[in-house]
C-alpha positions in Angstrom: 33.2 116.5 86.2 36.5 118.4 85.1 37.0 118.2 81.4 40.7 117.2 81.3 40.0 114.5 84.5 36.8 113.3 82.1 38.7 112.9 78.9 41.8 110.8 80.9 38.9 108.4 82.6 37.2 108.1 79.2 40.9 107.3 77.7 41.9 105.1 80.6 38.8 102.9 80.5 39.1 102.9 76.6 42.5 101.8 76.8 41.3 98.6 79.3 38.4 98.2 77.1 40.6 97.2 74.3 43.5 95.6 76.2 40.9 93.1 78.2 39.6 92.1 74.6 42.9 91.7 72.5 45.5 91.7 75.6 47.8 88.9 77.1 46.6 89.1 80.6 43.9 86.8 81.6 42.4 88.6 84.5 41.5 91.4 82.5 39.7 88.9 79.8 35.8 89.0 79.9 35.9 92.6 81.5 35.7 94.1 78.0 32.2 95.4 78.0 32.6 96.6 81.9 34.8 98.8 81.3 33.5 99.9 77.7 30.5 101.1 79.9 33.0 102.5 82.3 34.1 104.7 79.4 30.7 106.3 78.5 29.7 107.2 81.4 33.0 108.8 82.1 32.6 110.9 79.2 28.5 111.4 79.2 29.7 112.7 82.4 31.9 115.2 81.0 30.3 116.3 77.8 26.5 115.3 78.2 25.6 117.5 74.9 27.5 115.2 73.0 25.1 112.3 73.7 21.7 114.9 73.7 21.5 116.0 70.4 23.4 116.5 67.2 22.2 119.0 64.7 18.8 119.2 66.6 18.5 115.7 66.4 17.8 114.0 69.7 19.8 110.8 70.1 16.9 109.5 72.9 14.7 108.7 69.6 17.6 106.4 68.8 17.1 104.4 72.2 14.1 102.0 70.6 15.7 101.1 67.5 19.1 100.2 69.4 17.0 98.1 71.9 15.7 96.4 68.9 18.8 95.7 67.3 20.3 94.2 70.5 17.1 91.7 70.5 17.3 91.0 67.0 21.4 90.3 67.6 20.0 87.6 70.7 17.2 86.3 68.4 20.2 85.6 65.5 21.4 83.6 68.6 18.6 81.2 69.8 17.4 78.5 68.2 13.4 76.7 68.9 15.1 74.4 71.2 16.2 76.9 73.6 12.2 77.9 73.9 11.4 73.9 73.4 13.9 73.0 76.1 11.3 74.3 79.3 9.8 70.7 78.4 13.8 68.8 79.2 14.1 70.7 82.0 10.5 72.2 83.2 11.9 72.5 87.0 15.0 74.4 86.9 13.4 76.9 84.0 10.1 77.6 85.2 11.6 77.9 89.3 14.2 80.3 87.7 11.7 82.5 85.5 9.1 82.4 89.1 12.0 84.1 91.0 13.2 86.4 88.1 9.2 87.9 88.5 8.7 87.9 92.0 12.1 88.6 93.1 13.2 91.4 91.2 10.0 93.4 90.9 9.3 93.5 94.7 12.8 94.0 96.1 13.2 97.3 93.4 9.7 98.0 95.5 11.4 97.7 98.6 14.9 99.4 97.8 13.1 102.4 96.6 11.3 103.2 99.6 14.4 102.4 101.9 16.5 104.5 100.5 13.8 107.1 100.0 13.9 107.8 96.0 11.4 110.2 94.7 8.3 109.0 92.6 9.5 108.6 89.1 13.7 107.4 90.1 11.8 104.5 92.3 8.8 103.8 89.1 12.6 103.3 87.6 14.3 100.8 90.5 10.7 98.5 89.5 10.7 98.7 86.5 14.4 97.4 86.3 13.1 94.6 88.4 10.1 93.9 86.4 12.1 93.4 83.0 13.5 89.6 82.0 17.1 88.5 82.6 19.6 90.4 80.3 21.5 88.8 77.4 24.7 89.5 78.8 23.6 87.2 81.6 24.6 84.0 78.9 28.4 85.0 78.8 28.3 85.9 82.0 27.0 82.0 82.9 29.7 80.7 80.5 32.5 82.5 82.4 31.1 81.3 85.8 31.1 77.7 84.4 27.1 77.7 84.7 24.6 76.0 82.8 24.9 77.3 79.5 22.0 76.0 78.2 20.0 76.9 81.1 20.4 80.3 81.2 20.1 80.7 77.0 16.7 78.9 77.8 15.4 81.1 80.7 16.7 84.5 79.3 14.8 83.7 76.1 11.8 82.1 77.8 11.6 85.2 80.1 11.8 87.4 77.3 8.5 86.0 76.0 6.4 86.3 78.5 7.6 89.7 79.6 4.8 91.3 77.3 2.4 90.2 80.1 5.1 90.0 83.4 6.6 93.4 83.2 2.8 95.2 82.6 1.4 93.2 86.0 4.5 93.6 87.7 4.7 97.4 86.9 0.4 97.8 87.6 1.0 96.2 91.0 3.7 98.0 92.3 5.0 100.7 90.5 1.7 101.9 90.0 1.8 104.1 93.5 4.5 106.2 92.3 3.3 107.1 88.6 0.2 105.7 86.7 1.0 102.5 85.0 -1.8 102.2 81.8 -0.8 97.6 81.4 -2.0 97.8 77.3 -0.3 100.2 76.0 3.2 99.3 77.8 2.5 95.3 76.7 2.3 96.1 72.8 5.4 98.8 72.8 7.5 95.2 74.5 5.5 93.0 71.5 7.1 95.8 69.2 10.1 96.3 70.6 11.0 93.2 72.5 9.2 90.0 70.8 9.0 91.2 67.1 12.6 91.6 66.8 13.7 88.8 68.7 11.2 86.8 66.3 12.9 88.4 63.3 16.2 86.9 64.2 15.3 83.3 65.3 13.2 83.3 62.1 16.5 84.2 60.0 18.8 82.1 62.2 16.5 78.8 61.4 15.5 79.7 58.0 18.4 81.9 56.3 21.7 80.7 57.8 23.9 81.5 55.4 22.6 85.3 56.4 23.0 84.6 60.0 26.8 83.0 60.0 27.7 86.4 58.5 25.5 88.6 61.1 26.7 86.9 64.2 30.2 87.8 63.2 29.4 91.5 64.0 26.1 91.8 66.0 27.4 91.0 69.5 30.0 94.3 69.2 27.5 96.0 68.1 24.8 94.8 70.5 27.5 95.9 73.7 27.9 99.3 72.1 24.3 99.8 71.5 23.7 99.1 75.4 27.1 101.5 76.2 25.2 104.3 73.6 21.8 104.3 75.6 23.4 104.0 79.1 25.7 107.3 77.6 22.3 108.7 76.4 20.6 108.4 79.5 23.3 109.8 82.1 23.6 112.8 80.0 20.1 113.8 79.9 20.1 112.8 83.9 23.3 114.1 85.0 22.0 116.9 86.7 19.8 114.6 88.9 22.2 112.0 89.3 24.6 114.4 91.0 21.9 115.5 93.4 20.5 111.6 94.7 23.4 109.4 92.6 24.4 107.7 95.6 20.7 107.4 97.3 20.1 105.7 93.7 23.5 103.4 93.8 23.0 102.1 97.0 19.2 100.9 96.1 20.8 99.7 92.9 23.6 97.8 95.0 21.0 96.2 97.0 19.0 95.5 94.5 21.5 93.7 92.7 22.9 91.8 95.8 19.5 90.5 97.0 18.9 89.1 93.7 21.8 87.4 93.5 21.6 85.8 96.8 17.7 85.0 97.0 18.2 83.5 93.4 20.6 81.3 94.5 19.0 79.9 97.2 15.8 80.0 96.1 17.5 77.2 93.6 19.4 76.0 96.5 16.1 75.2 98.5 14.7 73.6 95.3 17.4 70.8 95.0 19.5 72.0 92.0 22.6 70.8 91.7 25.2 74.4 92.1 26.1 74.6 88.8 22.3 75.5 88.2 22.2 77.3 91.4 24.9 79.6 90.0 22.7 79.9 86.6 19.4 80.9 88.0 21.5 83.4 90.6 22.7 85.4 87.3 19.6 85.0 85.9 17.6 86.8 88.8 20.2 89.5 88.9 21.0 90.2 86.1 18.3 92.3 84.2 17.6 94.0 80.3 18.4 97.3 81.3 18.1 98.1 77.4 14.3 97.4 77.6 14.1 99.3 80.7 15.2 102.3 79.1 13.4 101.9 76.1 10.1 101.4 78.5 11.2 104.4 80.8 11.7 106.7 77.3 8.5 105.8 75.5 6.0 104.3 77.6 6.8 106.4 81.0 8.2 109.6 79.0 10.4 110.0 82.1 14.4 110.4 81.5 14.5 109.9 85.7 12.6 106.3 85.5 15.5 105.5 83.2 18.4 106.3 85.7 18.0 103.2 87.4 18.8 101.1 84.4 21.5 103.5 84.1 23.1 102.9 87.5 22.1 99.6 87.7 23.6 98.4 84.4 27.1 99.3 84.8 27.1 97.9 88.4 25.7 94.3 87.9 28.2 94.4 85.1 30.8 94.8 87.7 29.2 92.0 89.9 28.4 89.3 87.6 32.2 89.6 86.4 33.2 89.4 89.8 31.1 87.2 90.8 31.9 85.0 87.9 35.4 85.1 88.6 35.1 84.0 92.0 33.0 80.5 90.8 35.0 79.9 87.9 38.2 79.8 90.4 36.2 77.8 93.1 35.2 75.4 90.3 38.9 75.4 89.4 40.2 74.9 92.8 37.3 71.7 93.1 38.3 69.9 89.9 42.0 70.5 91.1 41.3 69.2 94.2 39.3 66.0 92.6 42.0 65.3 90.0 44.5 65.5 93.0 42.1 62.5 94.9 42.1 60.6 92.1 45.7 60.8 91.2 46.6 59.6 94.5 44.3 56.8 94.5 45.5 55.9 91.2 49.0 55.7 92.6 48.0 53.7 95.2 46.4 50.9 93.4 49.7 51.0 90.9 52.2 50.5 93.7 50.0 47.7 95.0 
């Protein structure tokens, strides 16, 4: 990318980063982080040294402990009830965390060999798929008028058992494009995943004096720790993401799409009511790309395997918000429409 149109994108999104958090207008609100992520791949586009190394040190060793701070930051958010809570609502958190594992994995199978990505890029596209629904998939829920609770409960309840999901999930299909060894990748997710997340919950229920004051800062820094490795990993894969980026974005697209829309009905077809539906949907699609990088860096020691966390990041972020924005207006336009029916019913029985 040319230097001067790089730096005005990175600007540009900067600038909407910051209005869309502490602006007036409301339709930007909530696209914040999008267009923070907007911003570094613009400019790991543009200067991909800049996110390589600094004085010889190489910023891909800082990938792990970023990923652990972004689980401690969700740990400092969850309480035992959110784990305990599979018992008030077994049905709706157990179908939801079936289809986030069977789902995800197999259709990142099936979009890699579509669209014809080479071993390690399509290891990537499953192992994307094979990792538990992303933090940012809570907001996202909020803004779409889901069920809150739901989705805190099935992100961190997916989380868990991702030490033995992702390994099985990876083993069975990603293993015909690069050998997959199950123990070794299950205890670097116990030490990078679960420990952390542990850490926080622990401090959360036991020092909350400590937590009310981390809370304040951890979810900025949690969305620019996911906005540092997705920077991290296009630079070191620029090169190959010119050559097959759009091969790679249209299996992320799809990938995306299909979870969306089997999630949904999958919850459809079980008898939740929508609001649920629309949970479980976000849940299936939207994935921890920061634990698929970290996996792809240290377990696969491929920089490829972690493009597709790189593409696919920055475009469910653009699809949940959308997404989310259409519900929340369709959930507006029903309650309009209710109050309106009840109004008028009202004013009949008063001028009776």
């Amino acid at each position: 990318m040319n230097p001067i149109t790089g730096t005005l994108l990175t600007l540009i999104f900067a600038s909407l980063a910051a209005y869309a958090r502490w602006g007036k207008l409301r339709v930007l609100h909530g696209l914040g982080f999008t267009f923070s992520v907007f911003g570094f791949v613009a400019a790991a586009m543009t200067f991909p040294s800049f996110f390589i190394s600094w004085g010889g040190f190489e910023l891909k060793r800082t990938i792990v402990p970023l990923v652990q701070l972004i689980l401690f930051g969700m740990g400092m958010t969850l309480t035992f009830e959110d784990f305990t809570r599979v018992l008030k609502m077994p049905k709706a958190i157990l179908l939801g965390m079936a289809l986030q594992y069977t789902i995800m994995p197999l259709v990142g199978f099936l979009c890699a060999r579509a669209f014809g990505l080479t071993a390690e890029v399509a290891a990537g596209l499953v192992l994307i798929g094979s990792c538990p629904g992303g933090v940012a998939s809570n907001v996202i829920a909020y803004l779409a008028r889901g069920n809150v609770p739901l989705s805190v409960s099935m992100t961190a309840c997916s989380t868990l058992a991702s030490p033995l999901m992702t390994p099985l999930a990876m083993r069975l299909l990603a293993g015909t494009y690069v050998p997959i060894h199950f123990l070794p990748m299950m205890l670097s997710i116990l030490k990078m995943i679960i420990l952390p997340l542990i850490v926080g919950i622990l401090i959360h229920r036991y020092i909350p004096k400590l937590a009310k004051l981390l809370v304040k800062v951890l979810p900025l820094l949690a969305m620019f720790s996911i906005c540092v490795i997705i920077g991290i990993t296009i630079a070191l894969s620029r090169d190959d993401l010119l050559k097959i980026g759009f091969a790679l974005l249209g299996a992320a697209a799809c990938h995306n799409a299909i979870g969306y829309l089997l999630g949904y009905q999958g919850a459809r077809l079980a008898g939740l009511e929508p609001r649920d539906c629309r949970t479980v949907a976000l849940e299936v699609g939207i994935q921890n790309g920061g634990m698929a990088t970290g996996l792809a860096f240290n377990v696969l020691k491929s920089a490829q395997a972690a493009m597709a966390s790189a593409t696919f990041g920055p475009w469910s972020a653009i699809t949940s918000s959308v997404l989310a924005s259409w519900w929340r207006k369709s959930e507006q336009s029903t309650d309009d429409s209710e109050q309106i029916t009840v109004d008028s019913e009202q004013w009949t029985v008063d001028s009776k």
